[in-house]
N, CA and C atoms as an extended XYZ file, in Angstrom:
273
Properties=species:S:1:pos:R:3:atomname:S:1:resname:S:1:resid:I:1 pbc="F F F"
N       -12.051      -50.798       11.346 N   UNK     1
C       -12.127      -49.493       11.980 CA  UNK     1
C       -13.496      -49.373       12.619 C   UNK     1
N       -13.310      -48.823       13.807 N   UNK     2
C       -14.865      -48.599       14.281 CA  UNK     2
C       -14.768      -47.465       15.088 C   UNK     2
N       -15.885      -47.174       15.678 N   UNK     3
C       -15.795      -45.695       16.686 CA  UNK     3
C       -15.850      -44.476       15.944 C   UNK     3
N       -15.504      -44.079       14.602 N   UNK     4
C       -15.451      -43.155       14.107 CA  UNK     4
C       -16.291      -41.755       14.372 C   UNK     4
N       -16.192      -40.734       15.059 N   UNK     5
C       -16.899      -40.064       15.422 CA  UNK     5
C       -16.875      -38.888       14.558 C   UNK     5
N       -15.863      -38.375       14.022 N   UNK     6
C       -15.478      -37.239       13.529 CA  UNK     6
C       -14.816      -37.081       11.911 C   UNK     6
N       -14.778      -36.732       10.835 N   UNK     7
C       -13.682      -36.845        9.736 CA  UNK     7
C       -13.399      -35.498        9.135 C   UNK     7
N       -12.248      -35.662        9.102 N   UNK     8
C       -12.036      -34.255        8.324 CA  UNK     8
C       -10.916      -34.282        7.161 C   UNK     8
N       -11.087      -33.705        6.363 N   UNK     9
C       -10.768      -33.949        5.126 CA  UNK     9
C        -9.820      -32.910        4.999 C   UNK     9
N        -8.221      -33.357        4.780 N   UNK    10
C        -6.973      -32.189        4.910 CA  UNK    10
C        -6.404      -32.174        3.280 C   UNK    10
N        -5.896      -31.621        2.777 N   UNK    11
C        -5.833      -31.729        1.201 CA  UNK    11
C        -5.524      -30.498        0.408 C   UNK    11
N        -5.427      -30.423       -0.893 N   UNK    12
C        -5.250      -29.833       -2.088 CA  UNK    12
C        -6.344      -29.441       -2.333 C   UNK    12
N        -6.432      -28.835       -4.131 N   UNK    13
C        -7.587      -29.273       -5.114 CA  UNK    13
C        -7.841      -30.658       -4.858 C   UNK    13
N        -7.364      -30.930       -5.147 N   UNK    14
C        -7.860      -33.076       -5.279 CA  UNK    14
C        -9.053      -33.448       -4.203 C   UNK    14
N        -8.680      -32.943       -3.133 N   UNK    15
C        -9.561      -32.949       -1.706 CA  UNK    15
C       -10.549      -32.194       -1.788 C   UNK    15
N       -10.488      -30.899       -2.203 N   UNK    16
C       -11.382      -29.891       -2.152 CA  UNK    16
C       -12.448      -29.696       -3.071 C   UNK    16
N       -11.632      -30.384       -4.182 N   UNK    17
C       -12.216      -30.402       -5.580 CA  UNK    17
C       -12.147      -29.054       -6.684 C   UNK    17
N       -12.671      -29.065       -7.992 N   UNK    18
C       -11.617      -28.266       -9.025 CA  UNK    18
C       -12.868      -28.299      -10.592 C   UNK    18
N       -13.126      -27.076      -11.116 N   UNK    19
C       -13.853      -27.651      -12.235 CA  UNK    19
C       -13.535      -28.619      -12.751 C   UNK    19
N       -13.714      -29.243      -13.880 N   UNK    20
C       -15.177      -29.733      -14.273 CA  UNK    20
C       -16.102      -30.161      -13.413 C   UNK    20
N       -15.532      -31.131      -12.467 N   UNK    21
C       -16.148      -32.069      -11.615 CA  UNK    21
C       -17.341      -31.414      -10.517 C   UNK    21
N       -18.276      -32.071      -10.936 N   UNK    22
C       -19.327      -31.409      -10.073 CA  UNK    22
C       -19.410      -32.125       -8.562 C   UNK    22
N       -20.210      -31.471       -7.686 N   UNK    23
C       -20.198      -31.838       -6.747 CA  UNK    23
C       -20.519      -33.173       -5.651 C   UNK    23
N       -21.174      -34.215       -6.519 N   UNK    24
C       -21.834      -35.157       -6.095 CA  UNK    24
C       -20.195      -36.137       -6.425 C   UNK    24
N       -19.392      -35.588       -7.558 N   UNK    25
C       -18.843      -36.300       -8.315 CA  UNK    25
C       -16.968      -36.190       -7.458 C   UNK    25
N       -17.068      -35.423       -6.023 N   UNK    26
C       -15.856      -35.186       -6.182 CA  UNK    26
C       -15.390      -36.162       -4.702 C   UNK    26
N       -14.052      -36.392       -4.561 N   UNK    27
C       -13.552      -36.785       -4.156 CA  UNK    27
C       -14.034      -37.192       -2.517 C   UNK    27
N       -14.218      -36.015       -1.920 N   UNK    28
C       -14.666      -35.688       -0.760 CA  UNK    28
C       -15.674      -35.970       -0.640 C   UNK    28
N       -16.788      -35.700       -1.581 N   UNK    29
C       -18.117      -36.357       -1.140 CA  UNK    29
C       -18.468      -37.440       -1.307 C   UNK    29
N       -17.837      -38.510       -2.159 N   UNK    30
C       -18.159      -39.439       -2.549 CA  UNK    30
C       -18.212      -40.449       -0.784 C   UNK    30
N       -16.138      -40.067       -0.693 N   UNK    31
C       -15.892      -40.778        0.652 CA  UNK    31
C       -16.945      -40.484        1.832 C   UNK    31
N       -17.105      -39.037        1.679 N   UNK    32
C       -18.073      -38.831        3.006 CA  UNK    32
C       -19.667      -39.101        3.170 C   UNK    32
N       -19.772      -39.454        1.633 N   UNK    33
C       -21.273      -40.531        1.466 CA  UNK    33
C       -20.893      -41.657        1.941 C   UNK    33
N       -19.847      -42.387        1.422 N   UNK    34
C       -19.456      -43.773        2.287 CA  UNK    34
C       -19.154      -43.738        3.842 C   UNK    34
N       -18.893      -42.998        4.055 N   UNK    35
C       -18.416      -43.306        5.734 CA  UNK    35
C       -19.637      -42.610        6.297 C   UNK    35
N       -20.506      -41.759        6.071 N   UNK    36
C       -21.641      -41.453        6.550 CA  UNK    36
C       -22.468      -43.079        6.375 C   UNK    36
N       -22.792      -44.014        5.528 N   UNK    37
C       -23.524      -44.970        5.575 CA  UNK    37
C       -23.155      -45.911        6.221 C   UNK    37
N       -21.477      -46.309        6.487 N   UNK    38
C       -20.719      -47.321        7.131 CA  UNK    38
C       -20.823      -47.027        8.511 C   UNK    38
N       -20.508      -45.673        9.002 N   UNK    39
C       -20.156      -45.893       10.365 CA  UNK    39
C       -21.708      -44.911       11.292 C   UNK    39
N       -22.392      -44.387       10.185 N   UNK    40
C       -24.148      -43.585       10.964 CA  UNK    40
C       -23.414      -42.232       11.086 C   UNK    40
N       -22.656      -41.618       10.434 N   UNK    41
C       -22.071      -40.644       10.865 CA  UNK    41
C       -23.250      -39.301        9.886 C   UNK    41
N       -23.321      -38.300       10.652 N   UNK    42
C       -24.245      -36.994        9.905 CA  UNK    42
C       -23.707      -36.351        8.673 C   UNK    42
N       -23.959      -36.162        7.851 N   UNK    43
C       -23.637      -34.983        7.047 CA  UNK    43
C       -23.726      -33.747        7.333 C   UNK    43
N       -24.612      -33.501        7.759 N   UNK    44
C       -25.621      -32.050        8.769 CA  UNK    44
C       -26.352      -31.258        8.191 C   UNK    44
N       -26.919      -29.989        8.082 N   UNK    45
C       -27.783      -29.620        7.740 CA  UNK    45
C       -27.554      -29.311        5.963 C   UNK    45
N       -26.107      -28.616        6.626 N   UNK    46
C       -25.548      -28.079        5.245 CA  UNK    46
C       -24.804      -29.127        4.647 C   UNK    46
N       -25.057      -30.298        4.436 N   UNK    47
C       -24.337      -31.275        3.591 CA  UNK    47
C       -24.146      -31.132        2.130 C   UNK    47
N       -25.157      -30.753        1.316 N   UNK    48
C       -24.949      -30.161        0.342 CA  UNK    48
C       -24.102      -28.855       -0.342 C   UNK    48
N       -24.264      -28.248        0.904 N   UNK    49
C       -23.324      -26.783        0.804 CA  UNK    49
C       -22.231      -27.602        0.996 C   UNK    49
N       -21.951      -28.232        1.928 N   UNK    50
C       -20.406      -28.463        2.146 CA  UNK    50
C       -19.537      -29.117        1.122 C   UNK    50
N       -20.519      -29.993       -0.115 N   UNK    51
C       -19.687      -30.454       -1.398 CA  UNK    51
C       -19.569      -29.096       -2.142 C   UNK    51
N       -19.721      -28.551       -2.077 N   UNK    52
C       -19.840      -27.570       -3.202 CA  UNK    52
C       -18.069      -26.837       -2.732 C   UNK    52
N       -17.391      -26.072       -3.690 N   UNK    53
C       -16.323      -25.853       -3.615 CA  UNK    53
C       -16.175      -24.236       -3.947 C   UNK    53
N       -15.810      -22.977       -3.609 N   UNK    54
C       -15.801      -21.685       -3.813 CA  UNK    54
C       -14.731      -21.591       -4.859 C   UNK    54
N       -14.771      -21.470       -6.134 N   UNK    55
C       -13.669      -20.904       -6.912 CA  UNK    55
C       -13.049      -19.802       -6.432 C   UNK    55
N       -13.518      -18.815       -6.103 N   UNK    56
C       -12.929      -17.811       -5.377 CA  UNK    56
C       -11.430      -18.135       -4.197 C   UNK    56
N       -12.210      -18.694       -3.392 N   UNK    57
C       -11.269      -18.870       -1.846 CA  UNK    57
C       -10.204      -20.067       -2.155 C   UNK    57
N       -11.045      -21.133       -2.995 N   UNK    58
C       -10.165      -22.272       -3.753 CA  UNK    58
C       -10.525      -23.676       -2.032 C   UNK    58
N       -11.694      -23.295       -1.428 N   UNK    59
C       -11.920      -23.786       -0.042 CA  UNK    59
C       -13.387      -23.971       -0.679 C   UNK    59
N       -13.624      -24.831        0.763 N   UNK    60
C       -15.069      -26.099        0.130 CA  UNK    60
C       -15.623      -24.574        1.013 C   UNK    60
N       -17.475      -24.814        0.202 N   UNK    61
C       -18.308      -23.453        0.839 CA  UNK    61
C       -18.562      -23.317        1.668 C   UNK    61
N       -18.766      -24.358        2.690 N   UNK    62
C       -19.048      -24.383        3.775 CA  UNK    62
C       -18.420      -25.777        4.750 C   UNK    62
N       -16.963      -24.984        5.942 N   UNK    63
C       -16.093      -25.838        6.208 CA  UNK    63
C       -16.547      -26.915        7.387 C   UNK    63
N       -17.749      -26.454        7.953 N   UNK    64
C       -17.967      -27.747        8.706 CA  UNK    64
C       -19.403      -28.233        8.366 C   UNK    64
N       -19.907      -29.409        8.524 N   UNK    65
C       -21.277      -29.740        8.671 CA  UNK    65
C       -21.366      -31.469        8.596 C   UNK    65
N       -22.469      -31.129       10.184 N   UNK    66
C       -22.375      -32.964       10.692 CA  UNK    66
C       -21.013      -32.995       11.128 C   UNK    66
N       -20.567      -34.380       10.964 N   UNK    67
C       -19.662      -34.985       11.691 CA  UNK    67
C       -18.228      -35.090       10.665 C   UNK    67
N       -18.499      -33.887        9.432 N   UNK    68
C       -17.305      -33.962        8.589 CA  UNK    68
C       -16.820      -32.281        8.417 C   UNK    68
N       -15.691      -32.188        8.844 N   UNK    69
C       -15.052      -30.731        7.986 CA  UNK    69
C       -13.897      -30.963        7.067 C   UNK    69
N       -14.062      -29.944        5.737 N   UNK    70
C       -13.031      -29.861        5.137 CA  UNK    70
C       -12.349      -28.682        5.069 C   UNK    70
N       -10.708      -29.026        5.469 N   UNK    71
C        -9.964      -28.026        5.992 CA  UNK    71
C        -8.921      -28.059        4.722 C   UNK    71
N        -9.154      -28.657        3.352 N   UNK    72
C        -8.174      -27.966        2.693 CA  UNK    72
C        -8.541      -26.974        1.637 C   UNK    72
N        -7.726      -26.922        0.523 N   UNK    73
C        -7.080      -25.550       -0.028 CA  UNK    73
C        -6.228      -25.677       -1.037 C   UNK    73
N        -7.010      -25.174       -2.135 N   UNK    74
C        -6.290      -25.286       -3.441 CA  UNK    74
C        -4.911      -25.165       -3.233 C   UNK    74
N        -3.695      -25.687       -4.072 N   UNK    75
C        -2.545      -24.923       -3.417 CA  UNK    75
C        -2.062      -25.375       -1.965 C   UNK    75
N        -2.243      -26.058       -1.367 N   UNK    76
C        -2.437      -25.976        0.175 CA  UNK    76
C        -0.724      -27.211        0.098 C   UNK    76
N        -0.082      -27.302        0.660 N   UNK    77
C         0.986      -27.980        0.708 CA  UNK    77
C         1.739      -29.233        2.598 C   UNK    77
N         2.396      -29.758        2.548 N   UNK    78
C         2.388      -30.786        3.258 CA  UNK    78
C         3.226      -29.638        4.733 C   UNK    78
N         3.655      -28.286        4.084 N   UNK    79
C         4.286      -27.711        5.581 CA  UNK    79
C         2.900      -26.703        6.060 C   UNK    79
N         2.234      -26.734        4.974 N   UNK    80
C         1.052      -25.966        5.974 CA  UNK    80
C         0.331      -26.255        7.185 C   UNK    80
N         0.299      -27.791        6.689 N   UNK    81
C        -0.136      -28.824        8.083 CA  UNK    81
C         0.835      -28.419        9.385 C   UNK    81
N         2.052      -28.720        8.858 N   UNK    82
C         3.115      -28.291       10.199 CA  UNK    82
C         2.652      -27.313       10.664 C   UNK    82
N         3.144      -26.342        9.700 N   UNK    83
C         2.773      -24.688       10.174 CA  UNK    83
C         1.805      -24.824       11.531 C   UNK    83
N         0.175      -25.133       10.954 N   UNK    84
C        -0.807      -24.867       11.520 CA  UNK    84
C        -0.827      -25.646       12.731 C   UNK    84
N         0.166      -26.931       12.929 N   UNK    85
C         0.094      -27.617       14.359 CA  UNK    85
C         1.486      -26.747       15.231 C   UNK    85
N         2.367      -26.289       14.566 N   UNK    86
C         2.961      -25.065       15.447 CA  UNK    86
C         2.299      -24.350       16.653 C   UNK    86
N         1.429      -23.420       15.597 N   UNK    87
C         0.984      -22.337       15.639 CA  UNK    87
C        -0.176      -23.050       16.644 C   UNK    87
N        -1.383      -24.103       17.126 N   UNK    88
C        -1.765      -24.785       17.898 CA  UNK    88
C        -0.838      -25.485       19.147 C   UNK    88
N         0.348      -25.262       19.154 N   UNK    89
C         1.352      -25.826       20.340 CA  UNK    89
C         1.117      -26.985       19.952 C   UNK    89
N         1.281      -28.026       19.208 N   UNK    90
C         1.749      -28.844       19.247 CA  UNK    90
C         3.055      -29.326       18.638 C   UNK    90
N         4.074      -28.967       19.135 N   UNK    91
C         5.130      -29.682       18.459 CA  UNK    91
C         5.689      -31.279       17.988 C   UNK    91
């Protein structure tokens, strides 16, 4: 794989992450430490905010930063994706 310009992370809890697991420790950041070192890609300012996960919203704290956003959601399921490319015109 090469060229990688952009990643975004679509998902559950699992993706988003879920107590216990702290933030250095979760799913999403681990990968987006790796592909930030493999391909030179940013974290951005708020890289740290962006592992971190809102119990509240059940959504990472902050959804974009650098060259990664995470767009999922506790709960979040495989027709929401549809849904949301609907609702964007793409059929």
């Amino acid at each position: 794989i090469d060229g990688i310009e952009r990643v975004v992370f679509l998902g559950d809890s699992v993706t988003v992450g879920s107590p216990p697991t702290g933030p250095q420790m979760l799913y999403r950041s681990v990968l987006a430490e790796a592909l930030a070192a493999r391909f030179g890609l940013s974290l951005g300012p708020s890289g740290n905010l962006w592992k971190l996960y809102d119990p509240f919203e059940g959504t990472s704290v902050v959804q974009d930063s650098g060259d990664f956003s995470s767009c999922a959601r506790w709960g979040a399921r495989n027709d929401d994706l549809l849904r949301s490319i609907k609702i964007c015109g793409f059929d």
